[in-house]
C-alpha positions as CSV (number, residue, x, y, z in Angstrom):
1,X,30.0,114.2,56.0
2,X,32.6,116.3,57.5
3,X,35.5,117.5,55.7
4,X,38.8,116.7,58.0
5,X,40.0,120.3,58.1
6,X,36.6,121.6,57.9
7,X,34.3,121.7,60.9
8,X,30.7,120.3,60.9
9,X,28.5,123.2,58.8
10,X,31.6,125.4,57.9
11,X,32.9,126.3,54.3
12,X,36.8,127.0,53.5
13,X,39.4,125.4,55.4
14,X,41.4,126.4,58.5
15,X,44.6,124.2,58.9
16,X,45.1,124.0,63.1
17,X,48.3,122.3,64.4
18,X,47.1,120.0,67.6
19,X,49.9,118.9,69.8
20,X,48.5,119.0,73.6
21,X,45.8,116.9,75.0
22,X,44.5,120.1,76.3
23,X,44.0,121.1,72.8
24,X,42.6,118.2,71.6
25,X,39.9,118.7,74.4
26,X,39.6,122.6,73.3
27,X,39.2,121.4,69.2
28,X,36.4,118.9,69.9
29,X,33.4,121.4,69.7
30,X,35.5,123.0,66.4
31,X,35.4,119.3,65.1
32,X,31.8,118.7,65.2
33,X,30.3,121.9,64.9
34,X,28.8,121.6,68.4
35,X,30.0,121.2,72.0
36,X,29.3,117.5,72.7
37,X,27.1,116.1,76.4
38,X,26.7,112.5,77.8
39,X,28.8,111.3,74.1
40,X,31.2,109.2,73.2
41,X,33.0,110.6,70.4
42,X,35.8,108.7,68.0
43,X,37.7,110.3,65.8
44,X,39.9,109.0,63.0
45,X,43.3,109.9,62.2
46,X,45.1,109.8,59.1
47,X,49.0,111.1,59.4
48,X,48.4,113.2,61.8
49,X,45.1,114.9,59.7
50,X,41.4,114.3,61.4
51,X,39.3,112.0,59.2
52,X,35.8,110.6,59.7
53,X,34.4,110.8,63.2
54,X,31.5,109.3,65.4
55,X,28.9,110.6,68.1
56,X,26.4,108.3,69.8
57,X,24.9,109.1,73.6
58,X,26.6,107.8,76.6
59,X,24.7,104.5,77.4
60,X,23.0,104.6,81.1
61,X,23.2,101.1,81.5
62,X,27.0,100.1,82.1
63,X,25.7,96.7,80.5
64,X,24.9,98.4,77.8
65,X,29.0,99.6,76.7
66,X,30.1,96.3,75.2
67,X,28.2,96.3,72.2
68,X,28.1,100.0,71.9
69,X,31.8,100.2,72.3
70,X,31.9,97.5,69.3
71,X,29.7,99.1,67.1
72,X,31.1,102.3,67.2
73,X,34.8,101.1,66.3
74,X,33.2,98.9,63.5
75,X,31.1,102.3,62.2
76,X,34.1,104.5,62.2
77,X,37.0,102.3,61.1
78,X,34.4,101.1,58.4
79,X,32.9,104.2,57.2
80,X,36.5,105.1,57.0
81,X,38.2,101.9,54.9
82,X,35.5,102.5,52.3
83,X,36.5,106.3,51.5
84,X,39.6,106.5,52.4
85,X,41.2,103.5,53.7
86,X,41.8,102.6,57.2
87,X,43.0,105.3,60.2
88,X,46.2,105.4,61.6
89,X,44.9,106.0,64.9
90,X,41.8,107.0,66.7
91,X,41.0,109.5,69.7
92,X,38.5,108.8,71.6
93,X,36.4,111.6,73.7
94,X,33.6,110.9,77.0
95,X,31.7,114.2,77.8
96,X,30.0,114.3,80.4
97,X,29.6,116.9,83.0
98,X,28.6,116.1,87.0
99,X,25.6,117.5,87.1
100,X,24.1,114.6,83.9
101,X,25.0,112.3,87.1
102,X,23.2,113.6,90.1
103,X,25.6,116.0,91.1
104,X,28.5,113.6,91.2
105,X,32.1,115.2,91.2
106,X,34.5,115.2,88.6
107,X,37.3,112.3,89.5
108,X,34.0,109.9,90.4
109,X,32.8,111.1,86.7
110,X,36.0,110.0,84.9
111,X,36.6,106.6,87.4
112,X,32.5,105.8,85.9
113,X,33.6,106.0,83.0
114,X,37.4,104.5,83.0
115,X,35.9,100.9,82.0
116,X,34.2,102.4,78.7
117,X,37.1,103.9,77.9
118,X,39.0,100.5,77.9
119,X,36.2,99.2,76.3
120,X,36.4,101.6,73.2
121,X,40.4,100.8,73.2
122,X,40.0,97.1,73.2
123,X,37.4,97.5,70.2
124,X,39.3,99.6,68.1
125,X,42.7,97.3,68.8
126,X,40.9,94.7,67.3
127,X,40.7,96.5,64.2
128,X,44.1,96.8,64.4
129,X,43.3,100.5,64.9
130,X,44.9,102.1,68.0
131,X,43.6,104.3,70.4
132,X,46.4,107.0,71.4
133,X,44.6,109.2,73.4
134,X,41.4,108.5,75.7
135,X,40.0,112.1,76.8
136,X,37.1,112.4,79.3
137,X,35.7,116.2,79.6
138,X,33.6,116.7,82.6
139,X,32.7,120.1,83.7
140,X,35.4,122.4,82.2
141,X,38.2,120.0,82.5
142,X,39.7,117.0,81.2
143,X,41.5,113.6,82.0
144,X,43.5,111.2,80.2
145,X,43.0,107.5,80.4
146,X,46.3,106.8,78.6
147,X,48.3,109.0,80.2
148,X,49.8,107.6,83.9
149,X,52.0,110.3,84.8
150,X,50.6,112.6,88.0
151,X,52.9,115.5,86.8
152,X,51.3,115.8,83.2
153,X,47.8,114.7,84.2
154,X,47.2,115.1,87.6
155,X,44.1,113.5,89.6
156,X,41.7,116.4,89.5
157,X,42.3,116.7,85.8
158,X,43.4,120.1,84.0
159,X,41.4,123.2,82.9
160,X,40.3,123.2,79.3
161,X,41.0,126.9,77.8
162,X,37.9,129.5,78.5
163,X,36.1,130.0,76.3
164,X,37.1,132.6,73.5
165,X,40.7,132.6,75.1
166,X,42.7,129.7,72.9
167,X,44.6,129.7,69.9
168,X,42.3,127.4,68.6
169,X,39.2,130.3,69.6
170,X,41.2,132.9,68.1
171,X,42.3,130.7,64.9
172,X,38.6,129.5,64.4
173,X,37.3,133.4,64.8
174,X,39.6,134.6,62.2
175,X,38.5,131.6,60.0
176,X,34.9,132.6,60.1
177,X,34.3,129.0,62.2
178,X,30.9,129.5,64.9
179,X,30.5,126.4,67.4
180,X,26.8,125.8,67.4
181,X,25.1,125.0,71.1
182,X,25.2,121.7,73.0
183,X,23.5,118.5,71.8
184,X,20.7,119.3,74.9
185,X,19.7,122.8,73.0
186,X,19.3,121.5,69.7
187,X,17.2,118.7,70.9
188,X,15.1,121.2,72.6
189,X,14.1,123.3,69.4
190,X,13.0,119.4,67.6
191,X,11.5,117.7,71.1
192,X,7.9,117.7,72.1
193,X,6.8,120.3,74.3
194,X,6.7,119.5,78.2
195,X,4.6,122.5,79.2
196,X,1.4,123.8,80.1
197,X,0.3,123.9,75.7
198,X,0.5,119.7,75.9
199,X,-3.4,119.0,77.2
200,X,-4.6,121.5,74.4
201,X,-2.7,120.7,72.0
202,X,-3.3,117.0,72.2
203,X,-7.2,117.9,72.4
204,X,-6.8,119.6,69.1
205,X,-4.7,116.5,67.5
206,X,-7.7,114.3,69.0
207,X,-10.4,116.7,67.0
208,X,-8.6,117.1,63.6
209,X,-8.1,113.5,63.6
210,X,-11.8,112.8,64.2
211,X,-12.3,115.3,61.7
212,X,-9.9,113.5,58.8
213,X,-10.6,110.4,59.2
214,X,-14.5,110.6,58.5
215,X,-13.8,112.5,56.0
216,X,-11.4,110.2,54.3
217,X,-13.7,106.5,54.7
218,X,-16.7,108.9,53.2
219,X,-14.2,109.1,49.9
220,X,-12.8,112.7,50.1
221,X,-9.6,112.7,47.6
222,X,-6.4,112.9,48.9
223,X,-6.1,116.3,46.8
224,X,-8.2,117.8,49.1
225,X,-6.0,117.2,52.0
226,X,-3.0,118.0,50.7
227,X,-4.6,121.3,49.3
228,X,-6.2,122.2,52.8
229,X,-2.4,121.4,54.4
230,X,-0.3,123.3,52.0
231,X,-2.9,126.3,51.8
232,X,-2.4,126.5,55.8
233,X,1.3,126.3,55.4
234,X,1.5,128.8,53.1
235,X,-0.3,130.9,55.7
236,X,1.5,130.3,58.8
237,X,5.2,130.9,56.3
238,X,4.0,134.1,55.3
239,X,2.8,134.7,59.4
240,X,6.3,133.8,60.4
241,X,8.4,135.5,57.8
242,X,6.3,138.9,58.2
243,X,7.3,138.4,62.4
244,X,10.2,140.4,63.9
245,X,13.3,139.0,64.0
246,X,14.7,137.5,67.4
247,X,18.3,136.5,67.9
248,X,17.8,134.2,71.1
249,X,17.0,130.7,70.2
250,X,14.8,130.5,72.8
251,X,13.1,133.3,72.7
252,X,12.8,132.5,68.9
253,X,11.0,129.2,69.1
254,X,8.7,130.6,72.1
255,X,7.8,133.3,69.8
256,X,6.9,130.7,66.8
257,X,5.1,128.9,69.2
258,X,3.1,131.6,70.4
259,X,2.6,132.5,66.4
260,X,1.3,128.9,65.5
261,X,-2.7,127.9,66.9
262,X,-3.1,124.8,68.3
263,X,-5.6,123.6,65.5
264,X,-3.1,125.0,63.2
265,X,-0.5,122.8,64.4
266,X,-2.6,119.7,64.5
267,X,-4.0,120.0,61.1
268,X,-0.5,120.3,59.6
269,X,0.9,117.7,61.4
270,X,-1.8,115.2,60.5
271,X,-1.5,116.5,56.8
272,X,1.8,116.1,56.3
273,X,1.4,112.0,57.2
274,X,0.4,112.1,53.5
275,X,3.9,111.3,51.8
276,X,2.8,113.6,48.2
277,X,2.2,116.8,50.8
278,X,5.2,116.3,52.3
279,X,7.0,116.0,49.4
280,X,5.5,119.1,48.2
281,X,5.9,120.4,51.1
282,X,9.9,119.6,50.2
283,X,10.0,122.3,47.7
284,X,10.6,125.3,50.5
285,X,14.3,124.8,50.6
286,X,15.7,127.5,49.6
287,X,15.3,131.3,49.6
288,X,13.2,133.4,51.1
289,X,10.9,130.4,52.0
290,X,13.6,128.2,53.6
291,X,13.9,130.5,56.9
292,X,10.5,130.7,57.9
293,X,10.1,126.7,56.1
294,X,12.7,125.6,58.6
295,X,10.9,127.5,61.8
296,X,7.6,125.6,61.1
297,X,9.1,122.3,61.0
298,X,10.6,122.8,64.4
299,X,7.6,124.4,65.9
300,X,5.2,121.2,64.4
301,X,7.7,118.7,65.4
302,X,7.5,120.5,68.8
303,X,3.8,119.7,68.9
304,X,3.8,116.3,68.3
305,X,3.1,115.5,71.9
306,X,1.3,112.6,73.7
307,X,0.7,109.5,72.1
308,X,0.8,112.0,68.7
309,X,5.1,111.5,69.2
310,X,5.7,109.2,65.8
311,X,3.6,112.2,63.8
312,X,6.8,114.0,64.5
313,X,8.9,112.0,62.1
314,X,7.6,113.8,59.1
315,X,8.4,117.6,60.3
316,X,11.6,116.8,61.2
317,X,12.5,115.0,58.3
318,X,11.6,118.2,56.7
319,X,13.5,120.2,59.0
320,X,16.6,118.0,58.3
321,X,16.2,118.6,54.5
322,X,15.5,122.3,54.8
323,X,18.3,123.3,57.1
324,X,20.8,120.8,54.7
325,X,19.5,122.4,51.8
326,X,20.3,125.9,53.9
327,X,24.4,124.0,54.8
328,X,23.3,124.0,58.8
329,X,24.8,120.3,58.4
330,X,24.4,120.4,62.5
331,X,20.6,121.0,63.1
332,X,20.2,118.4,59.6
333,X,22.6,115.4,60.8
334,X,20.5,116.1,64.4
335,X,17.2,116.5,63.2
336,X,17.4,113.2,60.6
337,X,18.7,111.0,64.0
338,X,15.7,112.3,65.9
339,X,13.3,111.6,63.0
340,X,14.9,107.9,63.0
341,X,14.7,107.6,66.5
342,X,11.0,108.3,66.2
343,X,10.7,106.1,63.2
344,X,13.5,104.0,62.3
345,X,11.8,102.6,59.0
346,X,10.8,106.2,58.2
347,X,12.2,106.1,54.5
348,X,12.5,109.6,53.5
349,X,14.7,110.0,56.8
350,X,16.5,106.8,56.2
351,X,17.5,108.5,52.5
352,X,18.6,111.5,53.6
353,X,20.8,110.3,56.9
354,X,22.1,108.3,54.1
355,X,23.1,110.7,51.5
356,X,24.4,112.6,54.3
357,X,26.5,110.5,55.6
358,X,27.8,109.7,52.4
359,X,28.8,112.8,51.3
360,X,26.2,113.1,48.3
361,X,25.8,117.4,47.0
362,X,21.9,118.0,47.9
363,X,21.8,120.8,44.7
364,X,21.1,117.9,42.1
365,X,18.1,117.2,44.5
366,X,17.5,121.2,44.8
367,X,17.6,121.5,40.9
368,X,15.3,118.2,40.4
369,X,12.8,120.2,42.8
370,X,12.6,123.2,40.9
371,X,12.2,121.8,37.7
372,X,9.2,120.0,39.4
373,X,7.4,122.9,40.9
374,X,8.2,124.6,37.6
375,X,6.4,121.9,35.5
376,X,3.7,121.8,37.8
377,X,2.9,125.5,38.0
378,X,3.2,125.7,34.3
379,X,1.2,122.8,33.6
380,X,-1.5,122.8,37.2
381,X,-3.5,119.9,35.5
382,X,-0.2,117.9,35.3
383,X,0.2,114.7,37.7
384,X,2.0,115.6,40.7
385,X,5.6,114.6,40.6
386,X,7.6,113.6,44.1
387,X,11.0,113.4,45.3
388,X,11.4,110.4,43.4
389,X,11.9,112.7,40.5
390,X,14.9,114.8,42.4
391,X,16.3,111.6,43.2
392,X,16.4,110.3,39.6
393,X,18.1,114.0,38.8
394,X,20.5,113.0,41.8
395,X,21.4,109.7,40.1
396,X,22.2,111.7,36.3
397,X,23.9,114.3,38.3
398,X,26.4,112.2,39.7
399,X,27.9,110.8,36.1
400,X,30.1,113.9,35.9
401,X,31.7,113.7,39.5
402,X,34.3,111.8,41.1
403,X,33.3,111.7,44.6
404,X,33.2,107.7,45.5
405,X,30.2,106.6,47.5
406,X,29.0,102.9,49.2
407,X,25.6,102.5,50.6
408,X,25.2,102.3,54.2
409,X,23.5,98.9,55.6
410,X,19.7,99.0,55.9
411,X,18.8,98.2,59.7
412,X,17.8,95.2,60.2
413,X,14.3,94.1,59.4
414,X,13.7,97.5,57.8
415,X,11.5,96.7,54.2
416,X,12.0,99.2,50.7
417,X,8.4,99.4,50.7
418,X,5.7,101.0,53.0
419,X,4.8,99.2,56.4
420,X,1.7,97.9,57.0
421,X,-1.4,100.3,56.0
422,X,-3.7,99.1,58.5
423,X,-2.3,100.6,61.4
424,X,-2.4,103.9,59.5
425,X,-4.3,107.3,59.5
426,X,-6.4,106.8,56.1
427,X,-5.1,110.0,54.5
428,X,-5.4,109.0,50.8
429,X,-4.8,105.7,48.8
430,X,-1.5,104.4,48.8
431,X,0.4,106.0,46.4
432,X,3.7,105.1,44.5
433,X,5.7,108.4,45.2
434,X,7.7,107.3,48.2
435,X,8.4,104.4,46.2
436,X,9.9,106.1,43.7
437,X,11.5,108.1,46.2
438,X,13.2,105.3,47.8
439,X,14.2,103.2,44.8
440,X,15.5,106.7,42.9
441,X,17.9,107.7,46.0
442,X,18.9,103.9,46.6
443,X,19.6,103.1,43.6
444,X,21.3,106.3,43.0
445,X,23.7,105.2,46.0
446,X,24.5,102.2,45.1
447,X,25.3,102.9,41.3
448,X,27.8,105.6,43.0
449,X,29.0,102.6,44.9
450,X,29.2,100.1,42.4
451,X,31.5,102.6,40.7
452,X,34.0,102.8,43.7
453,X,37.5,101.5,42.0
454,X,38.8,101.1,45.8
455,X,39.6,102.8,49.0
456,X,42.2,105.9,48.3
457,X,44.5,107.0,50.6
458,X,43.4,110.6,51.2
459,X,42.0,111.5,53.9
460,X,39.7,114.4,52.7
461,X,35.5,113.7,53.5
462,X,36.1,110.7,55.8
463,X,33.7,109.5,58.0
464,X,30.4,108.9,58.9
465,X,27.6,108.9,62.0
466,X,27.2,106.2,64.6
467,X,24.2,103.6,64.1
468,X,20.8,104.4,65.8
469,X,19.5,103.7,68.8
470,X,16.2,103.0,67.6
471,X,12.8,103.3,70.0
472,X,9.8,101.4,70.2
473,X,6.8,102.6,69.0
474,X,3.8,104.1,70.5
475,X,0.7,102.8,70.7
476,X,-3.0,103.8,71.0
477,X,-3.4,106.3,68.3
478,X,-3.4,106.4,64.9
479,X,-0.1,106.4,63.1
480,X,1.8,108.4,60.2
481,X,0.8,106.3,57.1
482,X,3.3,104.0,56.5
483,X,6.8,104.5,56.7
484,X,7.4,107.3,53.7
């Protein structure tokens, strides 16, 4: 959730006075933390103030923009009525440069375009919500759909400020503000690999599946996974945190990669299927094991190639805890929507793009964790508790505060319980921990709902993300157990 005077992953707030379209176009990274390609982006006003606001991928299809253009008015206006009332008014952003379109030229860009934009307008007038400005951004420069005048927006558009040269630059710099990268660079650090490392490393996911499975249907205890997994983890933390650092993102992960083994990888990935290893798994959130916790996710969800790509939802479910749990609310928000675009039912995902979007403190969960690993270190012969625990110490925390909260609607035919364990990798029995999990943060949600007294009319915290876009599974080898 993103305070309105407080970009995406920011603290403190730096109060900007907006009254050009040109620098609405220059505030858009500022507002989401990022700079924005091939998105639609809506965001509410309230008095002049920014409230909630919405991202979701520019369609290909052109057919496709009616129903996305509807959605996305219903998510933002909504998400919006239930915190804070409804908007004033809307802006509404397309970004997207030439070269996403086979090298097309700018005007062609924002005439492409021009019948989405009146789509989004049309949507949001239903609502009784107006549009007042329709911005496209293409390759350093910008239009305006609701602007006729030649003089004030000419046909070739107008030069949005260089970078590092605006107010708004200058006024985020002295506010300690940073604009992370584009949407394409953070999905690179979560995405598969597409390199030379993809036949190998699918050849060792083949072998350390052959490997677990027999081992599991000749009744090897799930312990002994999970003890195998989180004893390699431990390893390739300690590996990673002992490695130079490297200030180039790139250079970063190609380093991590080249730290990580390809059996390595595949073992970890196939262990972490287990929900109680993951969840364990969970507890490196903060400190000195958060960093290098955070850098393994991203390198095994990076190794999740092949037919191996649903294995990825687990890592970077993780990596969208850790790096919330770190405030990087950016890399979280994006790794959570990949994890549900891998697995949309993947319930640990689902929770957490929940909470998140809803505005809910993770240090209830951080706390609940602790006392957990604290209990079980003290006590090694103790059951293993999950996340199910942290969310129970998320639904006590939340007596003493007056943030107001409403449950997000489950996707359609999405279950509370696990999918179907037939079409699973046999890592262990099934066992009640993501259960708990998901009936502790649910029902933590909706009690914070239930205790909504109605919509205020301040708009500080409004908003909320756009729905998924889920894909189809894979098929043809095994699959994450269940939907944890």
């Amino acid at each position: 959730m993103t305070n309105h005077i407080e970009p995406v992953g920011t603290s403190g707030a730096a109060k900007i006075t907006l009254r050009t379209a040109g620098e609405l176009a220059e505030a858009l990274p500022y507002l989401l933390g990022f700079r924005p390609d091939d998105s639609i982006v809506l965001v509410a006003l309230y008095k002049g103030r920014f409230g909630g606001r919405v991202r979701l991928g520019i369609p290909e299809r052109s057919e496709d923009w009616p129903s996305v253009a509807q959605q996305l008015a219903r998510c933002l206006v909504g998400g919006c009525e239930r915190r804070d009332g409804r908007p004033d008014s809307v802006v509404a952003f397309l970004c997207q440069d030439a070269s996403a379109r086979s090298g097309a030229s700018g005007p062609p860009v924002v005439e492409r375009l021009r019948p989405l934009a009146q789509l989004l307008r049309t949507e949001c007038g239903v609502l009784d919500v107006p549009v007042t400005e329709a911005l496209c951004l293409s390759d350093g420069r910008y239009w305006s759909y609701c602007c006729p005048r030649p003089d004030c927006c000419p046909p070739e558009g107008n030069a949005i400020a260089a970078e590092g040269t605006s107010v708004m630059a200058a006024t985020a710099a002295y506010a300690g503000i940073h604009v992370r990268q584009s949407v394409a660079e953070l999905t690179a650090r979560l995405a598969p690999l597409d390199t030379a490392l993809v036949p190998d490393q699918t050849r060792a996911l083949d072998a350390a599946a052959m490997d677990l499975v027999p081992r599991i249907l000749a009744g090897a205890p799930r312990e002994e996974v999970e003890t195998q997994t989180l004893g390699l983890a431990r390893l390739v933390l300690r590996r990673l945190a002992e490695a130079p650092c490297v200030d180039d993102t790139l250079d970063a992960d190609l380093r991590d990669d080249e730290l990580l083994a390809h059996d390595e990888a595949a073992v970890l990935i196939l262990g972490l299927q287990d929900r109680l290893t993951r969840d364990r798994a969970a507890e490196w959130m903060e400190g000195e094991e958060a960093p290098a916790a955070l850098r393994l996710w991203r390198a095994l969800a990076r190794r999740c190639v092949g037919g191996y790509g649903e294995h990825a939802a687990a890592p970077l479910t993780l990596a969208g805890w850790v790096a919330w749990s770190l405030g990087d609310t950016v890399e979280a928000d994006h790794a959570l929507e990949m994890a549900l675009s891998v697995d949309p039912q993947y319930k640990f995902a689902r929770l957490l793009n929940q909470a998140r979007s809803e505005g809910v403190d993770p240090e209830p969960v951080r706390q609940s964790l602790r006392r957990v690993r604290a209990d079980r270190e003290a006590e090694p012969a103790a059951a293993d508790a999950t996340v199910g625990d942290a969310a129970d110490g998320l639904a006590s925390a939340e007596a003493g505060t007056d943030e107001e909260l409403v449950p997000c609607p489950v996707p359609e035919g999405a279950e509370e319980e696990a999918g179907d364990p037939a079409a699973a990798v046999p890592v262990g029995p099934a066992d009640p921990g993501i259960s708990r999990a998901a009936r502790g943060l649910a029902a933590a949600l909706r009690r914070r709902g239930e205790r909504r007294s109605g919509a205020g009319s301040r708009p500080a915290r409004a908003g909320t993300r756009a729905p998924r876009r889920p894909s189809g599974r894979r098929t043809g080898r095994p699959q994450s157990r269940g939907h944890g």
